[in-house]
N, C-alpha and C positions, 0 to 999 in steps of 0.2 A: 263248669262255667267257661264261656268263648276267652281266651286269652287277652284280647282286648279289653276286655271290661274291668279284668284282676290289673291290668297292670295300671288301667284309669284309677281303681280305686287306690289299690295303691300310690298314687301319685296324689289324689286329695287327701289321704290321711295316712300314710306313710308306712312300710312295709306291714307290721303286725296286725295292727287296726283295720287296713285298708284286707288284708287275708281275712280279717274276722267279717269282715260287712261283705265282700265276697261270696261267703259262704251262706250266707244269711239274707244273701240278692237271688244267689243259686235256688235255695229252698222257694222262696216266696213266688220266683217267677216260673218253675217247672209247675207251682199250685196252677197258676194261672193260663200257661197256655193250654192244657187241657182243656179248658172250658173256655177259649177265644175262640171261634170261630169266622176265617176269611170270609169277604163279603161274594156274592154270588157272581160277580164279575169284577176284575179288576184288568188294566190296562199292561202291556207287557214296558218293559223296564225299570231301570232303577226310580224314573221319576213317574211315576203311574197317571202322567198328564200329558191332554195333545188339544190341538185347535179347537176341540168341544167344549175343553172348560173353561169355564168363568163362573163366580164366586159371588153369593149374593151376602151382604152383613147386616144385619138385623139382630134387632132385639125379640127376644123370647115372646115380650106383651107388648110390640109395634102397634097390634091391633086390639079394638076393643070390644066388645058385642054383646050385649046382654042377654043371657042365657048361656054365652059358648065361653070357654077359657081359651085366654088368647093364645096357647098352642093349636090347638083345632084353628081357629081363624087364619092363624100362619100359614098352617099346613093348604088351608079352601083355600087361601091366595096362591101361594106355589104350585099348587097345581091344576089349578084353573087357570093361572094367566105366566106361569115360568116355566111351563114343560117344555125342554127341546133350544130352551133357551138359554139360559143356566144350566151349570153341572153338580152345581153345590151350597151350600148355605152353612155360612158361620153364625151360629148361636149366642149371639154375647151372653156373660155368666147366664147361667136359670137357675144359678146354685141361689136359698138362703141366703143373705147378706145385711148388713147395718148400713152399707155407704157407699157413694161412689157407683150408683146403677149396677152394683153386681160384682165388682172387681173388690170389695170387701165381702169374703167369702165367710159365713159361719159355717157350713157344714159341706165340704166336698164331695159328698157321694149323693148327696137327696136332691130333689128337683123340688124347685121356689113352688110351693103348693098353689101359690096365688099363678103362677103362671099354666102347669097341668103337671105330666105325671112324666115317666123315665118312659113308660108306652106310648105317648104322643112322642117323644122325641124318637124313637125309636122308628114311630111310622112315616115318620118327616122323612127319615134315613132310607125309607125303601126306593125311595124315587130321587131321591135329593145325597149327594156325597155330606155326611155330616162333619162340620168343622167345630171345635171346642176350645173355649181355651185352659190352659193348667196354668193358673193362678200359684207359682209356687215361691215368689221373694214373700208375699205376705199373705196373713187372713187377720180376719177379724176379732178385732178385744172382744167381742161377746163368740166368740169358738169354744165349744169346747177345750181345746189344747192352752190355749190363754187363759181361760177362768182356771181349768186348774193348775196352772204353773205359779198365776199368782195363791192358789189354796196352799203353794208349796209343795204339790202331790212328785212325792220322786221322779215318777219317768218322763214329766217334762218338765223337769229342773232347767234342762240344756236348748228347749227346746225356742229359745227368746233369748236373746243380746241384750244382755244389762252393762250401761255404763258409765263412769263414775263423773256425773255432769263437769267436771272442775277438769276433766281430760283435752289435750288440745285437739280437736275435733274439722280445726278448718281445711285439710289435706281433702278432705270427705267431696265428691263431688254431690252437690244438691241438684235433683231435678223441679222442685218446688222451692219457693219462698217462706218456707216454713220450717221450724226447730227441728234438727235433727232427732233429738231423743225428747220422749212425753212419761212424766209423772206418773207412778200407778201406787198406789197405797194398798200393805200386805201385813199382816199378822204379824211379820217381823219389821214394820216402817216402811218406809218411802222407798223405791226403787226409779232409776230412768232405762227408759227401754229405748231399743231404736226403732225406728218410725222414720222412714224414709219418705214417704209418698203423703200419710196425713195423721194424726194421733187415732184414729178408729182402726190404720192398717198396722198390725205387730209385724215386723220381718223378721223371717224362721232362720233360726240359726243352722248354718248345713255344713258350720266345724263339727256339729254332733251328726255322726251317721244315719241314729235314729231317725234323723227328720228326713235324709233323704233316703232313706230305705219307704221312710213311709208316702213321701211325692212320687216315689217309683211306682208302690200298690196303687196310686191314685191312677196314675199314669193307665197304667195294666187294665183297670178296674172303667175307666173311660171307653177305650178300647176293645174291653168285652162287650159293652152297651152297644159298639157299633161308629165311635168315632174314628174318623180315616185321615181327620188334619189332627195336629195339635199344635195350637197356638203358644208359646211360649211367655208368655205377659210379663214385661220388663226384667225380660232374662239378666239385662247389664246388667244388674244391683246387684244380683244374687250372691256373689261369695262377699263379706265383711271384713276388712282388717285395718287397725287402727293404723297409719304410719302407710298406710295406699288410698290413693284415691276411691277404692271401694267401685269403678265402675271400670270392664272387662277383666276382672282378674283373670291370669289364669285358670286358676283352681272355676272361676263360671264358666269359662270356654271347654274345658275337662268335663266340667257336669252335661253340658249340652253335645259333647261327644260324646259319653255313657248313657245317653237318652234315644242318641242316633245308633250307634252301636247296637241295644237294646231291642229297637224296630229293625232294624238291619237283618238280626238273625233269628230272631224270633217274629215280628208279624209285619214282615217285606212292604206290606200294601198302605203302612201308614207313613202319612208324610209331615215331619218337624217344621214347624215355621217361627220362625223370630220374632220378636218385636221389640226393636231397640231405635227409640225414637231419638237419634245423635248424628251426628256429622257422617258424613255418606262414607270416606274409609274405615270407619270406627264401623258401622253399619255390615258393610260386605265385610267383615274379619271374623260374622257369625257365618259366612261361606265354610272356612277350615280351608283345607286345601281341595274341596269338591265332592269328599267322599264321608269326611267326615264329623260335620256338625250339621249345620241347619240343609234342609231339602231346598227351602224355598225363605226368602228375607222379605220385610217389609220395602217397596222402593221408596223412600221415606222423603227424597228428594222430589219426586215428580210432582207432590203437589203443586208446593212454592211456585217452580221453576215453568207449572203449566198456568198457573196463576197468573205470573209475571208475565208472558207472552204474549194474555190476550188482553192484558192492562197497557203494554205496553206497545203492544201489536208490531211485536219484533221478537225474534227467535232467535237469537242471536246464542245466547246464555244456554237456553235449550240445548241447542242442536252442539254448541261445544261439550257440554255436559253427555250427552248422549254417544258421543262421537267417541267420550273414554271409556263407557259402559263394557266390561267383560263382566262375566260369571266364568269361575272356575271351570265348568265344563258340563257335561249332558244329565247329568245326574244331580243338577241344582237348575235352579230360576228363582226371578223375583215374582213378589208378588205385587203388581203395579196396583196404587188406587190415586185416587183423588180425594176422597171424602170419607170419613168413620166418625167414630161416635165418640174419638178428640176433635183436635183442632188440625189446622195444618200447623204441620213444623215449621219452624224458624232454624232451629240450630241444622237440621238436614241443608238450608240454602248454606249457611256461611261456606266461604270457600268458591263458593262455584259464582253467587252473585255478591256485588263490591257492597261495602256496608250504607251507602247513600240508595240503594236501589232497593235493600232489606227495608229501609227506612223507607220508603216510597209502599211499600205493599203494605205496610201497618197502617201507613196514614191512610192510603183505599180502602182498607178493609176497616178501621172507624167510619170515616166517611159512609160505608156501605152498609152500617147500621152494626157491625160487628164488635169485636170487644180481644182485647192482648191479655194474655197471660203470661209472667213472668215468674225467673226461677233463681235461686242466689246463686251466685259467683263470691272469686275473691274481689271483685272488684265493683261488687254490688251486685243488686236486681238488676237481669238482662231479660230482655224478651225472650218467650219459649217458643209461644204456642200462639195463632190466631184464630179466633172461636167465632165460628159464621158458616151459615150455609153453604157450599160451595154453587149453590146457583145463583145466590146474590153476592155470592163475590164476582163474577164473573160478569154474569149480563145485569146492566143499568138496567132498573127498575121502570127507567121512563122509554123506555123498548117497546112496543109494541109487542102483543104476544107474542107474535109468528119471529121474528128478529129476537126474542130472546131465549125462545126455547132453540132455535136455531142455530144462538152464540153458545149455548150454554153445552148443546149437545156436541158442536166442533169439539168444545176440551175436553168432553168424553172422548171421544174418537180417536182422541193424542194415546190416550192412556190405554184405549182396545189394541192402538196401530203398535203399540212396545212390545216387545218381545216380553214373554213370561207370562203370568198365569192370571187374568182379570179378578181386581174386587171391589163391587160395586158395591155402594150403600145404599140402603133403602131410601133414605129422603131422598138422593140424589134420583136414583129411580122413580120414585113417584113425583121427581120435583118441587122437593117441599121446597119453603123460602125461612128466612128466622124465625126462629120462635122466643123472642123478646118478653114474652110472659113468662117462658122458663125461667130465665135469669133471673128478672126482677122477684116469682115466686120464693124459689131457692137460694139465690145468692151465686149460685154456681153458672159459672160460664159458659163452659160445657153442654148447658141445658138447653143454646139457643139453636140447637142441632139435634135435640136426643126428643121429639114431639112426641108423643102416642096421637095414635088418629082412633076415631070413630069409624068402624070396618064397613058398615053400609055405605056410610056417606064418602068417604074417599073411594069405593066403587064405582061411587054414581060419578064424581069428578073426574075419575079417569075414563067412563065413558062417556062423559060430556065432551062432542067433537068440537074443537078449537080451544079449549080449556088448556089451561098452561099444564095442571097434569096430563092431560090426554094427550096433549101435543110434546110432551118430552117422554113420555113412557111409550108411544109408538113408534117416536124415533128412536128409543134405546134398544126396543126389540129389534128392529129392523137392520139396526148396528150388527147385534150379538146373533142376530141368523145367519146376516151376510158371512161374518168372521168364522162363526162356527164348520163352513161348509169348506175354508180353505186351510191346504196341510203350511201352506206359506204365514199361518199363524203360531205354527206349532210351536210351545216353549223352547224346545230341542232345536228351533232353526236359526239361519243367518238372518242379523239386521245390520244394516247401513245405510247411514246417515245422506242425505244426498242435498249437498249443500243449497243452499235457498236462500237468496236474499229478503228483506223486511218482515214481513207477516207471516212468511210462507213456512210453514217444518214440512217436509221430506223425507217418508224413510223407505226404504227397499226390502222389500220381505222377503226371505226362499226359504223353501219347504227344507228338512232336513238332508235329505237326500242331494238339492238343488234344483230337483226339475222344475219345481213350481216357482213362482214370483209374482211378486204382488208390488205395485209403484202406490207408496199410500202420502197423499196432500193433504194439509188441511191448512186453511187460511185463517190465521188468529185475528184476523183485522178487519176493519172495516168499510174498506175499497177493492177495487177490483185489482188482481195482479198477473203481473204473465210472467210467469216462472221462466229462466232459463235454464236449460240443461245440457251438460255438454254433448256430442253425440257422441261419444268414447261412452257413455253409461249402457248405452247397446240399450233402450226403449225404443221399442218400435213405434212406427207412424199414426197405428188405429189401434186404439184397446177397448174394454169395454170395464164402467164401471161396475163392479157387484153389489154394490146399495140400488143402486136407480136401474141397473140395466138397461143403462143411455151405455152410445158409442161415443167415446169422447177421441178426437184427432188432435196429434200431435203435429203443430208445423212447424217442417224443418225449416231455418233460417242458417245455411253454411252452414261451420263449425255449433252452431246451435241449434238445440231445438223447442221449442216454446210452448207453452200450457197457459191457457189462460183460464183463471181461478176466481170465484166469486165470494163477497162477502162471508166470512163465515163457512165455506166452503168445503165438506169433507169428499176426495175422491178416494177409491181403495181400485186400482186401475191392476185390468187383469190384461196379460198378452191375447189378443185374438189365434184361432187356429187354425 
């Protein structure tokens, strides 16, 4: 066993313990990498990503079709309309589940029958990097592991946090508005479990080694199938203890360096990703020091903050936010999005925007037909989360088509122009808008973002020319060809900030190396602007845009030099040769 790993474990369960689950990680993962096999290309260095990828997130059964299982139909869309386009697709759960679209897992190795089989996902992977996530703070009261813990069955006595309700419990930080610990009735009486996230999710106890020896075989076992992300789904939570806030312990920053350790020396080509939905320094502390925890982190801030931009059509917030962005070094990145299959963050903005402008984007986002989720504090229910399409948070409904697929695809273009590794959502992609049936069906907020479509008919809308999906999903490709073709997006390269007054964000892209650069604009607002720039930023006079391949000219004014930008406006400006 690599010496890293013995002296992690040792550090989660302390010399003897921590030597016995060592040895018993050793055996389980020498089983295992015999029978992994690397995928038939992979990219040279530590972070196995450059300017080509970007990241599609999708559910398992998006689409629907009678006769076909919606893996097959996923699969006809990916590669009939994302070849060349994208690099990869995140799979939200396809595991069995009771709740929560997936993210209450019953069974971690079987594929959701209702969705298709471990061979469709399998085939998805030939053409597409597959992304997955490991569900491992909780699974579901109907798991196996849970039904027989409460049977009382010995070996998972340990495997579930009981505790004695009458405990002082408010140190605990809560991500939801809901009871920490839920009731379950057993052969021997009542017991209270912890239940972080909702009474159908149990959270696995990983003071006992057995559970994470056994999230390790999951891990291993993913990995042979052919997944190359691994999503880590509310890693914070993961280590327990009464008398700490219960969110980044140590001992969970230890587990996700034993995870990265793990891919490190044994299967190089897989890459760890976080997902720790909280305040942006609490966020990057899943970095480690660059080599050793997460590859790549949620940027969990960009939503809000690109939100607010083009609500407020000022970048102000933006571009200071941006302006402190570091990643530890070449062998980490973010993972930028705008849109998933939560909500946008609220606790990502605190800090960077003032609590009256927080307030300002909740009341837009009711106004715009959306809906707040909130989570308990000591100081009550706060806002968490904003639940809404990200294209009707953006562009006003009373837009003409052309003017809102146009507003809505600028604040993609924020999000392509960042440094680090693109993930797009499927609505956001096809352009969906709320889905207000959801809610009202379910109850669940959540839902007014998570649609299933009809596979023909969402076809036929995105080849209907002038149609709000036709007219966003040909400006999205045409986004993610241009970026793909330049090294000046590469995760690995320099960004800065190039300051811009009102509407205007600004950022400067260079290839790793430095020979390439890229001057990328985009205008959050709704008037025309003429950027200045100093002439110390060394832009030359004529460039040429790589979306439109128009020559756009820069006039010099003295010490300035000037850009004038239209509505809504995205440039990605290459030097002429």
């Amino acid at each position: 066993m690599q010496k890293d790993i013995k002296e992690l474990l040792e550090f989660i369960y302390g010399a003897e313990e921590g030597r016995e689950a060592s040895a018993r990680l050793e055996t389980l993962i020498e089983g295992w990498v015999k029978r992994i096999k690397p995928p038939f290309s992979r990219k040279a260095g530590r972070l196995p990503m450059d300017e080509t990828d970007a990241f599609l997130i999708t559910y398992g059964d998006q689409f629907r079709r009678e006769g076909s299982c919606p893996l097959q139909c996923l699969k006809e869309f990916l590669d009939s309309n994302l070849m060349g386009f994208i690099s990869g697709v995140h799979i939200l759960p396809f595991f069995p589940y009771s709740s929560d679209d997936g993210f209450s897992v019953i069974d971690y190795k079987e594929v959701n029958p209702d969705l298709g089989t471990w061979d469709q996902i399998r085939e998805i992977g030939l053409n597409f990097k597959l992304a997955a996530d490991l569900v491992l703070n909780h699974c579901s009261v109907k798991s196996e592991w849970f039904k027989k813990f409460l049977q009382g069955d010995e070996r998972f006595k340990d495997y579930f946090i009981t505790v004695d309700p009458a405990t002082d419990l408010s140190m605990i930080v809560r991500p939801r508005a809901r009871p920490l610990l839920t009731r379950f009735e057993t052969d021997k009486g009542e017991i209270y479990v912890w239940t972080t996230f909702s009474e159908d999710q149990v959270d696995l106890n990983y003071a006992n080694p057995d559970v994470l020896i056994a999230l390790i075989e999951i891990l291993l076992f993913y990995i042979e199938k052919g997944i190359q992300i691994i999503r880590l789904d509310a890693i914070a939570y993961l280590w327990k203890e009464i008398g700490h806030p219960s969110i980044h312990h140590p001992k969970t920053h230890a587990v996700v360096k034993l995870v990265r350790s793990i891919v490190n020396h044994y299967t190089p080509w897989v890459v760890i990703l976080t997902e720790t939905n909280v305040p942006h320094r609490e966020n990057i502390s899943y970095f480690g020091d660059g080599t050793d925890e997460a590859h790549m982190v949620y940027n969990f801030s960009l939503p809000p903050l690109v939100l607010h931009a083009f609500l407020r059509e000022k970048t102000s917030y933006l571009q200071e936010w941006a302006s402190s962005l570091t990643s530890p070094g070449s062998e980490t990145a973010f993972f930028n999005f705008l849109a998933s299959h939560d909500g946008i963050g609220v606790l990502p903005a605190q800090g960077i925007l003032p609590a009256d402008e927080i307030d300002f984007l909740i009341e837009q986002v009711k106004a715009r037909g959306g809906y707040v989720s909130y989570k308990s504090a000591p100081s009550g229910e706060i806002p968490y989360e904003l639940n809404i399409s990200y294209r009707d948070a953006v562009a006003e409904s009373y837009l003409d088509k052309e003017r809102r697929a146009k507003k809505f695809l600028a604040s993609q273009a924020v999000m392509l122009s960042f440094k680090g590794v693109p993930g797009i959502y499927m609505h956001s992609l096809l352009g969906s808008g709320n889905y207000r049936e959801g809610v009202e069906k379910t109850g669940v907020k959540r839902a007014i973002n998570r649609e299933k479509l009809d596979y023909q008919k969402t076809i036929e809308e995105l080849n209907t020319s002038g149609s709000i999906r036709n007219l966003i999903f040909k400006g999205f490709l045409r986004l993610l060809g241009a970026r793909s073709k330049q090294k000046a997006f590469h995760p690995a390269g320099k960004q800065k900030v190039i300051p811009c007054s009102g509407s205007v964000f600004g950022l400067l892209r260079s290839s790793p190396d430095e020979k390439e650069r890229l001057f990328c604009f985009i205008n959050t607002g709704s008037r025309v602007r003429n950027v200045s720039i100093p002439s110390s930023g060394s832009i030359g006079g004529v460039l040429k845009d790589i979306i439109s391949d128009n020559i756009v000219r820069i006039k010099d004014s003295g010490d300035k030099k000037e850009l004038k930008i239209n509505p809504y406006e995205v440039l990605w400006l290459k030097e002429m040769d």
